[in-house]
N, C-alpha and C positions, 0 to 999 in steps of 0.2 A: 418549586418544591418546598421553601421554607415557610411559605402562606399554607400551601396547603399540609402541611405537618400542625402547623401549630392550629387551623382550625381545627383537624381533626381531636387536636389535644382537647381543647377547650371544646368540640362538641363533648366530649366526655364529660370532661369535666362539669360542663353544667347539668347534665343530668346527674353525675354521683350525689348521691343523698349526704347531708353532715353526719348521721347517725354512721352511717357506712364507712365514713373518712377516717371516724377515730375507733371505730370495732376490730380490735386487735385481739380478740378472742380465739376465731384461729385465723392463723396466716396461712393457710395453701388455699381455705376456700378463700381469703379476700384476695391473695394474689390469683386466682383463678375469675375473680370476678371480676378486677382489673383490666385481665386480658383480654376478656369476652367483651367487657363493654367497648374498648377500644380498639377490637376486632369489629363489634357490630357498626358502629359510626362511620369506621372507613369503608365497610361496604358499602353504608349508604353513598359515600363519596364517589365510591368506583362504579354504583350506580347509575347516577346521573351524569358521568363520565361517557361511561359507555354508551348512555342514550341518545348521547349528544354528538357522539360520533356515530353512532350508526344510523339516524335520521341527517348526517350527512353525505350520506352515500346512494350514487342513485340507482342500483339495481339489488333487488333481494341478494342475488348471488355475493355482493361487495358490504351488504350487510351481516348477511351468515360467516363468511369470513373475517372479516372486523371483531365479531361475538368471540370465532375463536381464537383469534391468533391475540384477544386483549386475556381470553381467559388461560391462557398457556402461560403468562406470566402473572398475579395478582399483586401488583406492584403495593398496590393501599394494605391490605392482610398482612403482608410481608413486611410493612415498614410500622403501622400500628402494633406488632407484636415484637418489632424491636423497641419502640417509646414504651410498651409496657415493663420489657425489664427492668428501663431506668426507673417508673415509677414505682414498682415492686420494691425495689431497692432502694428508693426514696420513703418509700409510705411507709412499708412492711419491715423491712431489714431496715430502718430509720439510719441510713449511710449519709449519711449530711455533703459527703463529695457528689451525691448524685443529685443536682437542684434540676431546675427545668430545662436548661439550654445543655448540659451533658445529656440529660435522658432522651429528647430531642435529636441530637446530634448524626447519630449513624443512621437513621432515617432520612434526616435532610440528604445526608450525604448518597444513600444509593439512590433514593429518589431525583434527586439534580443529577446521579447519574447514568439515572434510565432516562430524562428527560432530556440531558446533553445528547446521549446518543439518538434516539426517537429526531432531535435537531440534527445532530450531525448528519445522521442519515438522509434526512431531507437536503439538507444542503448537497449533499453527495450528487442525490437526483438531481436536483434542480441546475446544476452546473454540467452534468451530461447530459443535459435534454436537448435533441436537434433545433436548431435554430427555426423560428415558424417561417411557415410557407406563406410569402406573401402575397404567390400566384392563388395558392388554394385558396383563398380569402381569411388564411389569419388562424386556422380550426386547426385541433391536436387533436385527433382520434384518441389517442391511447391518453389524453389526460388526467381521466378517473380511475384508470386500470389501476387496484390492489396486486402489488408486488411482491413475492419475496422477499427481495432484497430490501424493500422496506422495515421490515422486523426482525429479520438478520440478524441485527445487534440485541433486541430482546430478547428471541432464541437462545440466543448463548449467554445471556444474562442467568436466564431461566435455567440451562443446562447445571452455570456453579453453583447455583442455590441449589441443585437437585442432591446435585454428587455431596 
């Protein structure tokens, strides 16, 4: 979570213009243009996230699923528009308590704990999965099968964000 926080910062960050960094003419559009661009980069992010899980999966059906059970939660939009507060409030409202690792911070923090649970849950499976058949020659039918209870804890991630 902390790697990918801070690239996402710094994709931003390299493309903001200098002209742009110190345009303090009006503040709701640069704090508006803050959050968009650091909205657009983490899409990219969850992008190639998503691509890269879904060209791991081996039947359309385990794909189309994957699509939505990653877009029920948008973990990257949700945590680049909490790093945009703190820079809002760094750049814009020039709050000097708000440096890089504050603004930063609550993004790491849900994001390591969508990623803790995404882990815990697998571990969860992985420890009640039947022991292999060493008559059947070794093979787990249901090893690719997409689960419910896999995204379980997303779900309800998703849910207190909504409420």
């Amino acid at each position: 979570a902390l790697t990918e926080e801070i690239c996402k910062y710094f994709s931003y960050w390299m493309v903001e213009t200098p002209d742009e960094q110190h345009d303090k003419t009006n503040h709701r559009r640069r704090a508006a243009q803050i959050t968009i661009g650091m909205i657009a980069a983490s899409i990219g992010f969850a992008t190639r996230e998503n691509v890269s899980y879904v060209m791991g999966q081996q039947s359309t059906s385990d794909e189309i699923w994957v699509l939505v059970l990653r877009s029920l939660l948008p973990i990257h939009p949700i945590c680049a528009a909490l790093q945009s507060i703190g820079i809002v409030r760094r750049d814009i409202e020039e709050d000097s308590r708000f440096q890089l690792g504050r603004s930063l911070l609550p993004a790491i923090l849900l994001h390591g704990l969508y990623d803790f649970s995404i882990f815990l849950d697998g571990l969860v499976e992985f420890t009640e999965e039947d022991p292999v058949d060493l008559d059947s020659g070794g093979a787990d039918t249901d090893e690719n099968q997409l689960t419910f209870s896999n995204v379980s804890p997303q779900l309800l991630m998703g849910l207190v964000f909504v409420a």
